[in-house]
C-alpha positions in Angstrom: 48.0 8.2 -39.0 44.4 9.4 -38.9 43.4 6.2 -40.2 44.9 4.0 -38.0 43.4 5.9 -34.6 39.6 5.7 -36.7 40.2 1.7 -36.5 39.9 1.0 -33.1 37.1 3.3 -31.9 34.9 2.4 -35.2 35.5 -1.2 -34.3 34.8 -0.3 -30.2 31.4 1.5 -31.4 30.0 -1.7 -33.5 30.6 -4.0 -31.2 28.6 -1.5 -28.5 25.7 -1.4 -31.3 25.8 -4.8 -32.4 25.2 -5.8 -28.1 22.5 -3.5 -27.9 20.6 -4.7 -31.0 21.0 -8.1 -29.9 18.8 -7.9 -27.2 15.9 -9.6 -27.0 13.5 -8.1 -24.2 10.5 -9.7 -24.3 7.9 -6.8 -23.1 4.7 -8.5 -22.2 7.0 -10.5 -19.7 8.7 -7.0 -18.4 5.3 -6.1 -17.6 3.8 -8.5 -16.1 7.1 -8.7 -13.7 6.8 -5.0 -12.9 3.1 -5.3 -12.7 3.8 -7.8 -9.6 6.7 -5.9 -8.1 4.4 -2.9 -8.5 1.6 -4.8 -6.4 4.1 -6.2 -3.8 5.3 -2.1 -3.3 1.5 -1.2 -3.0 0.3 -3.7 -0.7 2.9 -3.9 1.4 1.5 -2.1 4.8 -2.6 -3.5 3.6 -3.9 -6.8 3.8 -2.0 -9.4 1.8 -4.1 -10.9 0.3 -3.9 -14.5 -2.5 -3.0 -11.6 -4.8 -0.2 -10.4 -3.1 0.6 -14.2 -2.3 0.7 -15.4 -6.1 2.5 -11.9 -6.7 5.6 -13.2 -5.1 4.8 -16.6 -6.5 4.6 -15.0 -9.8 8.5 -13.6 -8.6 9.9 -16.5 -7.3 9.2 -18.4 -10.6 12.0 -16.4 -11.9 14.0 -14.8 -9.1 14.3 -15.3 -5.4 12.4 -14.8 -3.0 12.6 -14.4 1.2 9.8 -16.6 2.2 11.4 -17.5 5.1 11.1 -14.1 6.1 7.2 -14.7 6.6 8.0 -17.5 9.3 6.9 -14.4 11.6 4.0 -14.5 14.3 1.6 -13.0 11.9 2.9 -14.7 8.4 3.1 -11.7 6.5 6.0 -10.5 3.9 7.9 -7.6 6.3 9.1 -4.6 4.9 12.5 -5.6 5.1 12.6 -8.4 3.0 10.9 -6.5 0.3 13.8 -3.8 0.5 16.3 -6.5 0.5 14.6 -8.7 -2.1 13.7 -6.0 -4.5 17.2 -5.2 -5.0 17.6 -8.5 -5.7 14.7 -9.2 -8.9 15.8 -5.9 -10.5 19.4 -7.1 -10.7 17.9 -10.4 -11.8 15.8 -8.6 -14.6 19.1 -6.8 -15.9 20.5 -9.8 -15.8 18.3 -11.6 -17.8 16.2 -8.9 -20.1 18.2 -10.1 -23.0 17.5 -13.6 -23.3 13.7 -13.5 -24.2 12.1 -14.8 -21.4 8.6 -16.5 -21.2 5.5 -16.1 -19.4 4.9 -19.6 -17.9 1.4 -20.9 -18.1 1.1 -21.8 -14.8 2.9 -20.4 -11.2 3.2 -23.3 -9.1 4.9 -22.6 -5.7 8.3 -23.5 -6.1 9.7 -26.7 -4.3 12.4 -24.9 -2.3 9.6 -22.4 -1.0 6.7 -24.9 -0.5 7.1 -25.0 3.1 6.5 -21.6 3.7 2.7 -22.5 2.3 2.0 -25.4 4.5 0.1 -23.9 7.4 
């Protein structure tokens, strides 16, 4: 009887470890994707400057982004959509941590955000 109960959670408990050691989390990538969330946080209320600019560049090369958001009078990333959006690229990291992902050489603006970088 013993025996047959010891099946079922052995079998439950390897399948948890086998999922966790399958994950490949690539951690230059986790934190260089921090490092830009980090800067967003911190530069939020100073000037936003190219760096805070290719930041959520950076960002939206992975996960999205409210540029329309800056379609404001002044042009600038309000607080709001940070809230909103950073909810948003740490759901997208969880997501995605597993699956090894890749710096990209370059961060060219995406297509579907381009407009927001015509002025």
């Amino acid at each position: 009887m013993k025996i047959i109960i010891l099946i079922p959670f052995s079998l439950f408990f390897s399948c948890v470890i086998s999922k966790k050691n399958n994950c490949t989390e690539n951690k230059k990538f986790e934190i260089e994707y921090f490092k830009k969330i980090n800067y967003v946080e911190t530069h939020m209320f100073s000037h936003q400057d190219s760096a805070f600019k290719n930041s959520l560049i950076f960002i939206s090369n992975y996960a999205p982004v409210s540029f329309y958001e800056t379609m404001n009078y002044a042009r600038i990333y309000p607080p709001q959509a940070l809230e909103k959006d950073k909810k948003e690229w740490l759901k997208w990291y969880e997501e995605n941590k597993c699956k090894n992902i890749q710096l990209k050489n370059s961060y060219p603006v995406p297509e579907k955000y381009k407009e927001f970088f015509e002025y």
